[in-house]
Each structure stands twice: as C-alpha cells, then as structure tokens.
N, C-alpha and C positions, 0 to 999 in steps of 0.2 A: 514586542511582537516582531515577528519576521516578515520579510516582504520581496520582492524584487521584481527589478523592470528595467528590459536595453532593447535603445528602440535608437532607429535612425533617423535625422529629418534634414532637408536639402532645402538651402535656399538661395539666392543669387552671387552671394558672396562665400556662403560656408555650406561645409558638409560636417555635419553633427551626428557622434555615437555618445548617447547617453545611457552610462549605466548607473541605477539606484542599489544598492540590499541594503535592508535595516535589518539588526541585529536586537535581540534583547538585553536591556540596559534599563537600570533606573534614571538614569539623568539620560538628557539630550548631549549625544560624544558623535561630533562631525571629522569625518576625515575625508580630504578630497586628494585625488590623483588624477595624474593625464596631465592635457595642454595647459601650459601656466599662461589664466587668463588674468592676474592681477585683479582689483579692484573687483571683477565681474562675480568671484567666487562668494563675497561677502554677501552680494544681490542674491546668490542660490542660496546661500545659506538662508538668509531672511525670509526667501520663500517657503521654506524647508520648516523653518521654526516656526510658521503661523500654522501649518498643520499636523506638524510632528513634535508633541511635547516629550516622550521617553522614547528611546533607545539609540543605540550606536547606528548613524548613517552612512556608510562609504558609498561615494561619489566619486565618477570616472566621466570624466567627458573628455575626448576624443577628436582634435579639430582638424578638417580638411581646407587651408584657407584658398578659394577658387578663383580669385581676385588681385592678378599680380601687379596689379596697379597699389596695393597696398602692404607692397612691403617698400623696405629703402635697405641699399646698400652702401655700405661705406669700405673702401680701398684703402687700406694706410700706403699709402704711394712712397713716402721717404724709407718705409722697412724693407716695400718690394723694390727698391730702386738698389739701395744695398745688397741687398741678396743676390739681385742680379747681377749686377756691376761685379761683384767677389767671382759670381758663376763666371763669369764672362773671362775674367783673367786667368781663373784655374784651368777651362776649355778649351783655353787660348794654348797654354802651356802644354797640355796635354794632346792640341792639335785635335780636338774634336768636336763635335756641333752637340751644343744646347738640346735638351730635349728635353719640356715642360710641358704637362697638362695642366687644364684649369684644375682636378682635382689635387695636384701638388700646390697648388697656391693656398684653395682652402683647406687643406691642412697644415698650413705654415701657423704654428699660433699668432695670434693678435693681428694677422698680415688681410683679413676679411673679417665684418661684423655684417649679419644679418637679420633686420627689426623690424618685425611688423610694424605699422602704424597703432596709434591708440584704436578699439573699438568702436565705432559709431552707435550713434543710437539707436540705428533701425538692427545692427548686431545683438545689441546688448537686449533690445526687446526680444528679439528670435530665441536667444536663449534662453532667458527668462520664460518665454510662453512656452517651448519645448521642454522643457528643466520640468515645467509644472506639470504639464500633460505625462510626463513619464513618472510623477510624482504621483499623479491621481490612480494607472495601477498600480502604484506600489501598496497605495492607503487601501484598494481594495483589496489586496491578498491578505492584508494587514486583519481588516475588517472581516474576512471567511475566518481565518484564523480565531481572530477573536471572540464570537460566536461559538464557533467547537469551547475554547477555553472557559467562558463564561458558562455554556454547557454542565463542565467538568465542574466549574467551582458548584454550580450551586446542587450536585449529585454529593458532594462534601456536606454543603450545609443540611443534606435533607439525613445523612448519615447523622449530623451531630446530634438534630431535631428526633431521630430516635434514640438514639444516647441519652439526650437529656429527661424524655416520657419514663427510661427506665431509671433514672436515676431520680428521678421527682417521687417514684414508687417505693426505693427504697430509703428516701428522706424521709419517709414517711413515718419509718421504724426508727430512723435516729434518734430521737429521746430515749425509747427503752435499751435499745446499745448502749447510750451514754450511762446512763445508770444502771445495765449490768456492769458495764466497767467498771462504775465508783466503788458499787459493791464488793468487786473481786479486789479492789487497790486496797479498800478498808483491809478486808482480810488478810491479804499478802502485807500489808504492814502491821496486822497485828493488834488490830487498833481494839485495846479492849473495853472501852467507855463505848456503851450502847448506845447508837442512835436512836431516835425515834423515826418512826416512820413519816411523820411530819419532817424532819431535818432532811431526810435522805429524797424525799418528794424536793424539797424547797433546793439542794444541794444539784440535785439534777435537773430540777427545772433550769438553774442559775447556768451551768453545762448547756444545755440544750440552746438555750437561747445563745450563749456564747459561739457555740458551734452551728449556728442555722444557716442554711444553705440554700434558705429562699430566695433571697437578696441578688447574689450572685447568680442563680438558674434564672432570676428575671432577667437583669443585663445580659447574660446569655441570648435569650429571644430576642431580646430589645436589638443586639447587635447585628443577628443572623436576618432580622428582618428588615434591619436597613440595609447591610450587605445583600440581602435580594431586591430589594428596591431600587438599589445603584444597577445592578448586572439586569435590571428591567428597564431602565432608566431611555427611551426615547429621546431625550432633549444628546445632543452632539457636543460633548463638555467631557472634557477626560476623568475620570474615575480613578484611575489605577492610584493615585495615592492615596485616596480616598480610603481604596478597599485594603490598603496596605495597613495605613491605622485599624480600623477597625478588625484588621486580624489583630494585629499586633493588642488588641483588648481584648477579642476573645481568649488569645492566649494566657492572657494575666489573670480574666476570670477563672479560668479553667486551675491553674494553679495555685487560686485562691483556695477555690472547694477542694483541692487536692492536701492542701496546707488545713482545713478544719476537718478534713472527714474522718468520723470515728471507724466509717463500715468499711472492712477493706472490698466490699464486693463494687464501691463508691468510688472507690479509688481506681480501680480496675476500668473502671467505665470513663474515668475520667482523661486515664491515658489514653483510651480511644480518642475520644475529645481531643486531644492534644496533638496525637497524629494525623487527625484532620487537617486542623487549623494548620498545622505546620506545613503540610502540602500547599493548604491554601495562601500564606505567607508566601511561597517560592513562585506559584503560579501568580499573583496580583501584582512580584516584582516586574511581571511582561507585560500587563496591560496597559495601554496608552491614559 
C-alpha cells in the first residue's frame, strides 16, 4: 500500500527533514537517500521493519548539523606548504602578489578533510523517535488506504458468491447433459450394439459422478469465507499473504470446475469467477 510523510523536527544539536513514501511491493525493498548517517540507517530500518512487513520504502533524511563543536578538521599542511612554496616562486618571477581565498584551498583536492564526529546517543535516539513518529502517518494513510481496498476485495467476493448460487443451479442439470452427450457420442460413432437402458443410466451415472462439481463449489465458499474473515479480521497481524494464497486457490478451484464442466453455460460463469479472483490476486499483492 502506499503512504507518505515529510515532517521537520529541531533539537539542540540537529535540524531533521524526514521523508517516508512506501510504495506497493510484495516483499519489504528499503531504500534510503540524503545525509549518510552510517551505522544509524540500519536502527531506521529496524524500526521500519517492526511495522512495515510489504512494500518498497524510500527514506530521505535531510541533516542540518547545529553544533560546530562536533565537527574536526584536518589540514594536510605538507600538500598546502608545497603548493604554496611553488606559488610563491612563480609570483616571484612573475613580480606579482599572491591572491588566495579559503575557498581556493578547499577545493585543492585532498589539501582539507571535513568529519563530523560519531553520533552520540542522545542523537541517535532523536532520530529514532522522529524516524518513528513520521513513520506512524505514514501507517495511517497506509491504513485509509487499506480499508477502501479491503472494501473493493470483498464487493469481488460477493460477485463470486453470486456466480457460484448460479452455477450451483445449473449443476443441478449436469447429469442429464452428461448423458445427453453420451447418447449423441453413442450415435455419432455409430455404435450399433443396443444398450440397455440400465447400461446407459449406470454409464452416465459413472460421468456424472466423475464430472461433479460439488466438491469444488464447497472449497469455493470455504475459501471466500475465510478470505472475508481475514479482511474482517480486528486482531493487528498482517494478512496480505494470507489473502494472496488463498486467491491463488480460489483460482485453481475455479479452473478445476472449468476443466470438468460438461455445460458450456458453466463454463461461462466460471470465467467470471476467474476474472474476479484475478483482480483479487493483483489487489492482495498491496496489502500489508
């Protein structure tokens, strides 16, 4: 599911812009950009992963460090002693004066290095507790979102639920389809040894039971009713792979009864079914 949150916060040492969007994804895919804080990003991420189990996270934190007590410079003096020394004789020659700004030095390569200090702990909590609050609207937009979607699935499952009431109606007739069939195959091949009406009863009973499509229309409910039970579900436990498997059954059922039905009026209903469940399949890859 998708989400986002960029929120500022200030504290004595730092100024913090954090941005969240999650994206839809089946696995948990973290990607962070902005201030390379080292070691600190693996702590958001940990926080990240206790309440975001699916989708793509991109992270952007933004640091203002307010505290120049906590940087260190370092001078390579033998590089800038060179360079100058060379200037000095060329200017000499040339009969002219020196003219350097500090910003010609740092951009002398290697000739200036500039490092922050490691993090302190009262840092690394700041960000952590901010990380998370900006974390919690994300899970809400996540959570409105989810809702509508949840919504949408189960207005599929109640499509399937009458699919299935008319296809249960015309299962009904499937034995004598199957044995008009037999009857017409007898004839079209020709078959001149008379059955008896006994053989042809016992022949399409054998069909009928072969081809029954009870079994399957129950797994059908059985699956649509847990699928509504999860997207009911109160307890805070993520579902989405849950609901992923059991589309991925409904679909199989569905293809089952598609693979025995003699009615093509059965068949027709059944690719409804299928275009259901299929939506349902792409929608349950976004739920958490």
């Amino acid at each position: 599911m998708t989400g986002y949150a960029d929120k500022r916060f200030d504290s004595q040492y730092l100024s913090a812009k954090i941005s969240i969007k999650t994206l839809n994804h089946r696995f948990f895919d973290w990607s962070y950009r902005g201030t390379p804080i080292g070691s600190v990003e693996n702590r958001l991420r940990a926080v990240c992963q206790k309440k975001l189990h699916r989708g793509r996270v991109e992270v952007s934190v933004e640091l203002v460090f307010l505290d120049s007590s906590r940087w260190d410079f370092w001078f390579n003096e033998d590089l800038l002693e060179k360079i100058f020394s060379s200037l000095e004789r060329i200017f000499s020659k040339m009969q002219r004066k020196i003219s350097f700004s500090v910003d010609n030095i740092f951009a002398i390569p290697r000739a200036v290095e500039m490092r922050r200090k490691d993090f302190t702990k009262d840092e690394v909590s700041f960000l952590e507790k901010k990380f998370d609050l900006t974390l919690e609207y994300v899970i809400k937009a996540r959570i409105r979102e989810g809702k509508e979607m949840g919504r949408e699935i189960r207005g599929h499952v109640q499509n399937i639920r009458q699919v299935l009431r008319r296809v249960e109606k015309l299962a009904k007739t499937h034995p004598l389809i199957i044995r008009e069939k037999l009857e017409l195959r007898l004839k079209d091949l020709n078959y001149e040894t008379s059955l008896s009406e006994e053989k042809i009863v016992e022949e399409a009973a054998f069909l009928a039971q072969r081809y029954d499509l009870t079994e399957e229309i129950t797994r059908l409910k059985y699956h649509l009713n847990y699928m509504e039970e999860l997207l009911s579900s109160k307890k805070e436990e993520p579902v989405g792979k849950k609901l992923d498997f059991i589309a991925q059954e409904l679909y199989r059922e569905a293809n089952t009864i598609n693979s025995k039905a003699q009615d093509i009026e059965i068949i027709k209903e059944i690719l409804t079914v299928k275009s259901e469940v299929e939506t349902i399949r792409q929608q349950v890859q976004n739920i958490e």
